[in-house]
N, C-alpha and C positions, 0 to 999 in steps of 0.2 A: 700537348701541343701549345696551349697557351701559356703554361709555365716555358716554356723553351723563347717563346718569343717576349714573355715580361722578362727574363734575363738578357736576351737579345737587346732589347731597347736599355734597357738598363747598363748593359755592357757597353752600350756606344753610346750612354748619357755621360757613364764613365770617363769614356775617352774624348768625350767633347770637353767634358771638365780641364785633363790636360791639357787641351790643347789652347783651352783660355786662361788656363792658369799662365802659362807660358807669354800666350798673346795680353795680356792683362797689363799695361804699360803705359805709366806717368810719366814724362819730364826722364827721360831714361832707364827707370828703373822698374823692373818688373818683380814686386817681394815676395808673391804666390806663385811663382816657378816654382821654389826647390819647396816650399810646404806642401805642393799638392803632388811635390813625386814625393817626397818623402813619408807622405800618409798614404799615397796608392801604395806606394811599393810593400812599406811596411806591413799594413792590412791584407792586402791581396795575395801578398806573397810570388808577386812579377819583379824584374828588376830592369828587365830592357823595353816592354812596350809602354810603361809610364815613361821612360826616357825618351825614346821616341815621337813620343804624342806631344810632351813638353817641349822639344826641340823643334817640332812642326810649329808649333806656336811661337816659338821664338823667330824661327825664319821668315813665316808670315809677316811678323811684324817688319823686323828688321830690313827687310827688304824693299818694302812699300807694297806688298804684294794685298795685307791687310791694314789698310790705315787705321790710325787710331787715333781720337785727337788727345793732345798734348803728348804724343809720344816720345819728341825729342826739345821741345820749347821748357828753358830751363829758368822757375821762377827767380834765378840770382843771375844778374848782367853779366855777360860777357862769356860766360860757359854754355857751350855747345857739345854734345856728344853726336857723334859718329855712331849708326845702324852695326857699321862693322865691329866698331867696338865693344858695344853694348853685346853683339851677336855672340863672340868671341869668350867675353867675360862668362856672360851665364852659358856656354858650353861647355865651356873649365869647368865651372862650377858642378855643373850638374853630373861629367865624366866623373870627376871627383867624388862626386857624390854616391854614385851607382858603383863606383871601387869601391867605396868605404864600407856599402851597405851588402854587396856578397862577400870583401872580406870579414864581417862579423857574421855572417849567417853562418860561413863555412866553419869558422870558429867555434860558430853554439852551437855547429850540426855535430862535431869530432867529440863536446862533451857531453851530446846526446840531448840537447834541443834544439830540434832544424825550426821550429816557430818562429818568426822574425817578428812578431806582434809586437814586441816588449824592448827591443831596440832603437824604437821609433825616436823616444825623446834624447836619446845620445846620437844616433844620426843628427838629429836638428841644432843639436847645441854643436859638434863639429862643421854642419855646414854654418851655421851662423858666424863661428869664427873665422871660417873661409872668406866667407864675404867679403867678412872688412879686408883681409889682405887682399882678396880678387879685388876690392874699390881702387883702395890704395895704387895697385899696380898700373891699372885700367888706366886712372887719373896722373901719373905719378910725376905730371909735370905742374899737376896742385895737388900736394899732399896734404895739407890741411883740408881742401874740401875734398878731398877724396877720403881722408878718416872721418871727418862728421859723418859725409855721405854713406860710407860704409856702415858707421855704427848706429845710424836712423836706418838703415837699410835692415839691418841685421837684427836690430829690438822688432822691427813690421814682422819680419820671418818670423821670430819665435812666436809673437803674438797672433797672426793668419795659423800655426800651424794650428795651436790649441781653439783657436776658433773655428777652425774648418773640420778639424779631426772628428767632429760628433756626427753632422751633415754629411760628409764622405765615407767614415764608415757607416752608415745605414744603406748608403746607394751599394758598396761594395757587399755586404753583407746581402742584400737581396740580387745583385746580382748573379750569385752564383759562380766569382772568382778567385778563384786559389783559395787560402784560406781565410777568414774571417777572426775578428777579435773577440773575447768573449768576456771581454767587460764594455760592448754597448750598450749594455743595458745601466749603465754610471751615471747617464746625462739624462737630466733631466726633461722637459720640452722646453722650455726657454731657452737652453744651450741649442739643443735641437735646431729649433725658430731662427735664432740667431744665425748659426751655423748657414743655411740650408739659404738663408735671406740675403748672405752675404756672396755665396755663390751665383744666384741669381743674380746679383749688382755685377759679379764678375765677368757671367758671359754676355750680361746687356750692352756693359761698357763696351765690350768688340764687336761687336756687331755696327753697322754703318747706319745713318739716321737718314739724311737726305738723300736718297741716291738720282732720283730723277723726278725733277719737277713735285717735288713732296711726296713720292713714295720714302714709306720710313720704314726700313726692314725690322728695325729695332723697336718701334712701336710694335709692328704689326706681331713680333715674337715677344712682348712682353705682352698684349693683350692676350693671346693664346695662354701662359704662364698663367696669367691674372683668371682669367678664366675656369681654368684646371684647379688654383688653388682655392678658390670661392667653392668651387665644389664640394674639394677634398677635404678641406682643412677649417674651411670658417672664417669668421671674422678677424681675427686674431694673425692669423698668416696672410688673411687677402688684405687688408689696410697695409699689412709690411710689403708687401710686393707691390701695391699703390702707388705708396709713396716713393719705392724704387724707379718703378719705370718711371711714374711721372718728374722725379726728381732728375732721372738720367736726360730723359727728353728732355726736358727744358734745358738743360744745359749745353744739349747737341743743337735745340733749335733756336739757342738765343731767347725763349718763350718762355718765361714765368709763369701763364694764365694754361701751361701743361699742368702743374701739379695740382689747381682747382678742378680741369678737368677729369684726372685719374679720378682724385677723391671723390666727387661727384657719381660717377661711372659705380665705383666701387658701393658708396652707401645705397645705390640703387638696386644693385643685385644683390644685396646684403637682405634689403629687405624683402626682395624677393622669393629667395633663399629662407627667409624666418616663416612668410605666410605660408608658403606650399611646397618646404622640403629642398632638394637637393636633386629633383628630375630634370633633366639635360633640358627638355621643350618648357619648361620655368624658366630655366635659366638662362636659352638664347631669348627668350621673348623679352626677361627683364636689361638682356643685355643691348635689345634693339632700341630700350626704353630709355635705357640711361644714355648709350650714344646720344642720344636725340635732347635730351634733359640737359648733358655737358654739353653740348657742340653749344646751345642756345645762352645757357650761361656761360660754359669759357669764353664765348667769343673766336674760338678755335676754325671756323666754316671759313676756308679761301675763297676768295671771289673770283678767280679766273676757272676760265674752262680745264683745260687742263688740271690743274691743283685741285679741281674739285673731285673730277673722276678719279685723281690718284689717293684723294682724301676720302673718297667713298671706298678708293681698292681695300685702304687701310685698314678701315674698320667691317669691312667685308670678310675678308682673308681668312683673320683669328673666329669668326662666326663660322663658317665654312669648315674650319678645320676643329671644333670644337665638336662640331656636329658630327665631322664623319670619322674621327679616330677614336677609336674606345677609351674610356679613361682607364684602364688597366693598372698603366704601369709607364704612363707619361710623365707625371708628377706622384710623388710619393712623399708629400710634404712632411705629414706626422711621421711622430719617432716610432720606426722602424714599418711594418706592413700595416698596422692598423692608424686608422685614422684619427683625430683629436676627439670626434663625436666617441670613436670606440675606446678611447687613454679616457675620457670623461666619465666614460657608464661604467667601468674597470673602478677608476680613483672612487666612483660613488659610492661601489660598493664596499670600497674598504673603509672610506666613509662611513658609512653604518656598522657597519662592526666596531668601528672604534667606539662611534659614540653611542652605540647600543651596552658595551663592556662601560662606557664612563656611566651611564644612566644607572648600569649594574652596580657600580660605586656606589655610588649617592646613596639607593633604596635601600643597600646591605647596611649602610651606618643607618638608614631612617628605622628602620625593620629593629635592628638591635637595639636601638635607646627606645622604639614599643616595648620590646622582648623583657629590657631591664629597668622599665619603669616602674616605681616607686621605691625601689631598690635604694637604699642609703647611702650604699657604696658598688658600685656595678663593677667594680673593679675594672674598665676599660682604661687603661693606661693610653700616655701619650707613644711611650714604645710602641705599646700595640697596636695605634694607629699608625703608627709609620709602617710596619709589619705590613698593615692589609692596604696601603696606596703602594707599598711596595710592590705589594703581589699583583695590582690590577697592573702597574707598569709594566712587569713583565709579561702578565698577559697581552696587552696592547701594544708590547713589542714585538710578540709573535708575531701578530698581526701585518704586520710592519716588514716581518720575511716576507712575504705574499713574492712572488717573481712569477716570470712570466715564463711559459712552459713552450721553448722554442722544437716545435715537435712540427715540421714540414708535413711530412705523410697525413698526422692528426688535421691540420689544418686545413689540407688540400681537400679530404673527407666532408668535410663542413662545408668547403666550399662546393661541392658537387654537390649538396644538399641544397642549394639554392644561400646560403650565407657569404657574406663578401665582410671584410674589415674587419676577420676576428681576431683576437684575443683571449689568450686562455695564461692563467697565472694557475697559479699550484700555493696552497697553505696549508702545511702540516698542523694540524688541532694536537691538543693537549696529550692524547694519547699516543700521536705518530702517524696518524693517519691521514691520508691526502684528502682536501677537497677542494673543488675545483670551482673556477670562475671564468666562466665563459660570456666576453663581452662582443659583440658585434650587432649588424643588422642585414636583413632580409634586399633580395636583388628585383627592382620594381616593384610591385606588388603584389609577389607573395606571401604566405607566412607559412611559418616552419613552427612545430610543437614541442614546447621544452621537453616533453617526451621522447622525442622522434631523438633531440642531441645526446639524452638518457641514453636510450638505448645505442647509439653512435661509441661514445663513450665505453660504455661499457664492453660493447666490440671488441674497442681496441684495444684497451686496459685487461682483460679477460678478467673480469671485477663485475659484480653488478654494483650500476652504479643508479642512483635514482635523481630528482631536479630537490632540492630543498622545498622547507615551507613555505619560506619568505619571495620564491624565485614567481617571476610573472610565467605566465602558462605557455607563449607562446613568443616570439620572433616577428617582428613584422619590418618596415622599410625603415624605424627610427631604431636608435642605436638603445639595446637592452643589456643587461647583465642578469646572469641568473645564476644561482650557485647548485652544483650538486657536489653530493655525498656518497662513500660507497651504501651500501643496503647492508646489515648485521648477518650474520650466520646465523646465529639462533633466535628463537624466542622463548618468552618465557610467560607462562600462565601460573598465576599467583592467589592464593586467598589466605583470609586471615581472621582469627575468631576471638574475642578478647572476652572474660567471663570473671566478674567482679565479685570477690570474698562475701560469702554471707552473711549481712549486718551491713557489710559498707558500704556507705551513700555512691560513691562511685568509682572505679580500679583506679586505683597508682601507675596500672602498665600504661604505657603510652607507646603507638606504632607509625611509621611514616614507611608508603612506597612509590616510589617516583623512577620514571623513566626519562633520562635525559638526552637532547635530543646527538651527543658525541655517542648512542650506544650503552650507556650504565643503563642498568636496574640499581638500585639506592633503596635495601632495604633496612629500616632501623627498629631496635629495640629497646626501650628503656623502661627501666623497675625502675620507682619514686621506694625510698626507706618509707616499711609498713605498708598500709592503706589508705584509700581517704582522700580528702579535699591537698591536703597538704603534697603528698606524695604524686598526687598525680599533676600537681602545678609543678611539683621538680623537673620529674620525666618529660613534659611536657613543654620544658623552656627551657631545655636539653636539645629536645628535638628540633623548634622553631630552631636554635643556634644554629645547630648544623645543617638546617636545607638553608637557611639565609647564604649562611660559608658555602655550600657545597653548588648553591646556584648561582653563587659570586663567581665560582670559579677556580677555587681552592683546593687543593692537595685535602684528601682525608685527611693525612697525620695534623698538617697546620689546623686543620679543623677544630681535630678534636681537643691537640694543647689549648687555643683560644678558647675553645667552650670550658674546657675544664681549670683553665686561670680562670676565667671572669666567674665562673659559679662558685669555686671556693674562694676566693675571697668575698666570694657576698654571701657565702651562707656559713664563712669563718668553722665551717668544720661542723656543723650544729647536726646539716643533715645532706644526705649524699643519695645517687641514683645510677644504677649499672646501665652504661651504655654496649650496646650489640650494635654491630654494624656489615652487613655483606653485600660486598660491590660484585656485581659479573658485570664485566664485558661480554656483551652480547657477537663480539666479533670476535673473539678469538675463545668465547670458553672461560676465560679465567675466573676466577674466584676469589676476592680479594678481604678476606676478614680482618674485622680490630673489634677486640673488647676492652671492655674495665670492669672489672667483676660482674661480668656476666655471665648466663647458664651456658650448658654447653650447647654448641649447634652440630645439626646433622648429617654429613652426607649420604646419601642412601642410591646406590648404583645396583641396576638390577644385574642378579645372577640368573644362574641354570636351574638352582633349587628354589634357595633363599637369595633377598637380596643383601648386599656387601655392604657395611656401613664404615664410617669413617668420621671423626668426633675431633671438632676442635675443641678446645676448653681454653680457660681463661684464671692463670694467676697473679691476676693485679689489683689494687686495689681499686672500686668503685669510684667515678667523679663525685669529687669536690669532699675527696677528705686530703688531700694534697695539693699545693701549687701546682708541683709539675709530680704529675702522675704518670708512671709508664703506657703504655698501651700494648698487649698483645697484639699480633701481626702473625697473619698467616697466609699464605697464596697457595693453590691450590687449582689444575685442571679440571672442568668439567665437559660432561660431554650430552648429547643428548638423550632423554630419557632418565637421565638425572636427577634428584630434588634433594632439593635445600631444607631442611628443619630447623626452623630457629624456635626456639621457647622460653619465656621466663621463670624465675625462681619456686613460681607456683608450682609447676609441673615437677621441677628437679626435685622440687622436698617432699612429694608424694611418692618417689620413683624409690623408693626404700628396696625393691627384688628385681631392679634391672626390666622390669614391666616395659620399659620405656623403649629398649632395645629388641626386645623377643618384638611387640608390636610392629614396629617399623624393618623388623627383617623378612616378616610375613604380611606385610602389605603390600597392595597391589599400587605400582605409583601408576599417573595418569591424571587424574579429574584433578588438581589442588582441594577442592572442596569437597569431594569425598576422604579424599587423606587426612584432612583437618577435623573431619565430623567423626571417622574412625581412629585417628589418635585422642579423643576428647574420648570416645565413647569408653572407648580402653584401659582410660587411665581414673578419669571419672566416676565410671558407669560400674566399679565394680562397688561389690558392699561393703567392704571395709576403708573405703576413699575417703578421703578428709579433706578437704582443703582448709589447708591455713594460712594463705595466700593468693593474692588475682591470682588470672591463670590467660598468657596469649599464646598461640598456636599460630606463627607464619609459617605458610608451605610454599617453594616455588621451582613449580616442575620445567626443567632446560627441554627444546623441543629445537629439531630444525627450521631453518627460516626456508619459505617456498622461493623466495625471491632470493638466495645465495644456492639455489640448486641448478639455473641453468649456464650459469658462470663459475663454480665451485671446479 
């Protein structure tokens, strides 16, 4: 029901539009007639009740039925226009106009797009030429100032339309008429402002000022406006609407000492608004305060009886109606249903994304000149910094898709949850995957639990989805953003045993496991050449590279060429270190391996008997005996109950009777840490075992996630 009546009100804010676009009238010319039919029509997808509404407005005027001052007083001597004429002109015009606009729809319907959205700017640039002939004709006993007039007439038209077109489509757009554009989301909030600020001036100027003894209808609906927008919108739109009324008042009341007053009025509620929110009983108390504030300094208080009651009606009126009409869907200043408080907690959060990925910049170059200090030659080229500012830009450009996820049903959900002024963008992460950003705030003083939207979400997406780390816990009356995430499908329980050659001071292997918060596990392997202090500084500034790269945000493959240029050119071939690397997505299973001469890794799927194995291997050469070194690549599904064997060189050179395999086809997977204590026991623990190398054993068993089971 109250969607029914915010489109309602909405639909006849619409039609009031035309009908002051029409009525909207300087010195004879009215230049927002045919831009405001020709962005209703277009947008909306009507062709005859913009015409209508606009030609109401034209007769009003033209008749004296609605005065309007300067409507026919022409600032060049001796030139007077006639109501009839003027009347006549923009009826042509606009007839014309509404042919021209179903002869091209019918056209784009026969080539099969009946959308009239995209027609707009060739409508406007044939009415504009119209003009000037419709001037010229109109006038045509002065054609010289009927062509200037025309083509000042005709530059206003084009220039109202692209300034109206952002403002009118959001009113039409929430209206809920015909069809909508689907590039409002183009304009920024400044066009927005503009736009929406401009219409405002539009239907102030028709409205009547003095009507009886200083009642001012036009005050009394620009304080209403002012009102509503101090609410809605903030500072930023309620100063523009300030200085509109007060600017139009003074001009209707011959009174300068109006526009001190608005201002006045305005920085009162302003601050009232800063101390304690955006609640309706703040807002008339600081608006009783500022009346009272401006009447004393503008000097604005009439002294007669009369004038004074009607001067109290005035500022009564807009109070009164402030009070008893919901603010729903009266004024809808910000660009599009959400508010400037909710486009602010939205823009902040991508905000921080951004400058969270630039922060990730910096530390990734600070981290790498640690990493390859003392180094003679670190081999970090100037290409290769361009390479990794390149990669952050394009991350930062992801960023930067963020749009806004125009989902009614989704919205309306939230709103029944007690939320008002939301906001929901949509940003695919690195993998393809959605996550979401939900901005708005809480209706009085309740509060809602970022949980509670979790779970919402999740509903209706049939996704579990959960609130992020970074996301505030809860919802309250000020405007929040919180991000969430889907939840992964699986998990995974991992251990890992590393057991250094006997005699050496300490292993060469070096192991890194990281879970990142997009869903990877990021498990690494690397043998240093030999044993020792030496080998395992290799391994070991192998690994730092690649979680610096991989937490920058970097592609594996870019990873590992950068790790593997900068290490051979700084160790010139002398000495080199096998890198293993296996990524699963936690969301869908995958399995994503890369070596450089590294041992083989395991997949171990259980059967009916035995379980099934499966061996990636690797023939490339080790980092850093080459510039650009290949790298083995292999993808691969996993599923749950699954596990991963990865092992170093130690293990492989002891596996002389395939030991390695009989073991792992008769193991039981499950515990990580029992699989890792039973491949060591096995391969170690017999009496003819030798190590002539470290020896690391990662195991990582795939498991269902509980929170992808009630959503799966």
């Amino acid at each position: 029901m109250q969607k029914f009546v915010e489109r309602c009100v909405r639909g006849l804010g619409l039609a009031g539009l035309c009908v002051a676009g029409g009525a909207c009238m300087m010195w004879g010319f009215a230049p927002a007639a045919i831009p405001v039919y020709v962005i209703s029509a277009s947008l909306c997808g009507l062709v005859l009740l913009p015409y209508i509404c606009v030609a109401v407005g034209l007769v009003l005027v033209t008749t004296g039925i609605l005065p309007v001052m300067y409507a026919w007083d022409s600032p060049v001597p001796g030139i007077y226009y006639a109501g009839e004429q003027v009347c006549e002109k923009y009826l042509i015009l606009l007839t014309f106009t509404m042919i021209m606009t179903k002869a091209i729809w019918l056209k784009k319907a026969r080539h099969g797009n009946a959308a009239g959205v995209t027609v707009g700017p060739w409508i406007m640039t044939c009415a504009a030429i119209m003009t000037v002939v419709s001037n010229i004709g109109t006038y045509i006993d002065r054609p010289i100032y009927g062509l200037a007039g025309g083509l000042a007439e005709a530059l206003a038209c084009v220039c109202l339309y692209n300034i109206m077109k952002p403002g009118l489509g959001i009113l039409i757009r929430n209206s809920g008429i015909g069809a909508t554009s689907a590039s409002d989301g183009k304009y920024d909030s400044n066009q927005v402002m503009i736009s929406i600020l401009l219409m405002v001036c539009m239907c102030l100027w028709i409205l009547p000022g003095n009507v009886y003894h200083g009642l001012n209808i036009m005050l009394m609906a620009g304080l209403v406006i002012l009102l509503g927008t101090i609410r809605l919108g903030g500072a930023a739109y309620g100063f523009g609407v300030a200085f509109i009324v007060g600017g139009i008042n003074a001009v209707k009341t011959q009174q300068s000492e109006w526009m001190l007053w608005m201002l006045l009025l305005t920085l009162v509620m302003l601050i009232g608004s800063a101390l304690a929110g955006r609640k309706k009983l703040v807002m008339a108390l600081f608006y009783v305060i500022g009346v009272g504030l401006a009447t004393f300094a503008g000097g604005t208080l009439p002294h007669g009886g009369v004038e004074l009651v009607m001067y109290l009606v005035d500022m009564m009126v807009p109070f009164a109606v402030f009070a008893v009409v919901p603010h729903m869907a009266v004024l809808d200043m910000p660009a599009g249903e959400r508010q400037m408080g909710c486009v602010q907690a939205a823009a902040t959060e991508m905000n921080r994304l951004t400058m969270a990925k630039m922060e990730d910049m910096a530390n990734t170059f600070r981290r790498l000149d640690y990493t390859f200090a003392g180094s003679d030659d670190p081999g970090i080229s100037l290409g290769q910094v361009g390479d990794l500012v390149e990669g952050f830009r394009d991350q930062i450009g992801r960023i930067g898709e963020a749009h806004e996820l125009a989902d009614e049903r989704l919205a309306d959900k939230l709103k029944s949850m007690g939320m008002e002024d939301v906001s929901i963008s949509v940003l695919a992460d690195t993998s393809g995957r959605n996550r979401y950003y939900v901005a708005g705030r809480t209706r009085g003083e309740g509060m809602i639990l970022s949980r509670q939207v979790a779970e919402l979400l999740s509903a209706h997406f049939g996704r579990n989805i959960r609130a992020g780390m970074n996301s505030p816990s809860l919802f309250f009356d000020e405007y929040r953003s919180a991000e969430y995430e889907e939840c992964a499908s699986y998990r995974c329980r991992y251990h890992v045993r590393r057991i250094k050659k006997c005699g050496s001071p300490v292993s060469g292997d070096n192991f890194s496991i990281r879970e990142y918060e997009d869903g990877r596990l990021v498990m690494m392997l690397s043998d240093g050449m030999g044993s020792g202090s030496l080998a395992s500084c290799e391994s070991c500034m192998m690994l730092d590279t690649m979680e610096e790269m991989l937490e920058a945000g970097f592609a594996p493959e870019y990873s590992i060429s950068f790790a593997n240029n900068c290490m051979s050119r700084r160790n010139k071939g002398r000495t080199f270190t096998t890198f293993d690397m296996a990524v699963i997505d936690m969301y869908d299973g995958v399995l994503r391996s890369y070596k450089q001469g590294a041992a083989v890794t395991y997949i171990v799927r259980p059967g009916d008997d035995d379980n099934r194995l499966e061996t990636i291997t690797s023939t490339t050469l080790p980092v850093g005996v080459l510039d650009e070194a290949d790298c083995d690549e292999m993808e691969l599904k996993l599923a749950a109950g699954d596990a991963v064997v990865m092992i170093s060189d130690g293990i492989s050179d002891m596996d002389d009777d395939d030991r390695m395999e009989d073991i792992l086809k008769n193991i039981r997977i499950g515990d990580s840490k029992k699989m890792v204590d039973e491949i060591l026991g096995g391969m170690i623990g017999r009496e003819d075992a030798y190590m002539r190398d470290d020896i690391t054993v990662m195991v990582a068993v795939m498991g269902k996630s509980e929170n992808s089971i009630k959503y799966s």
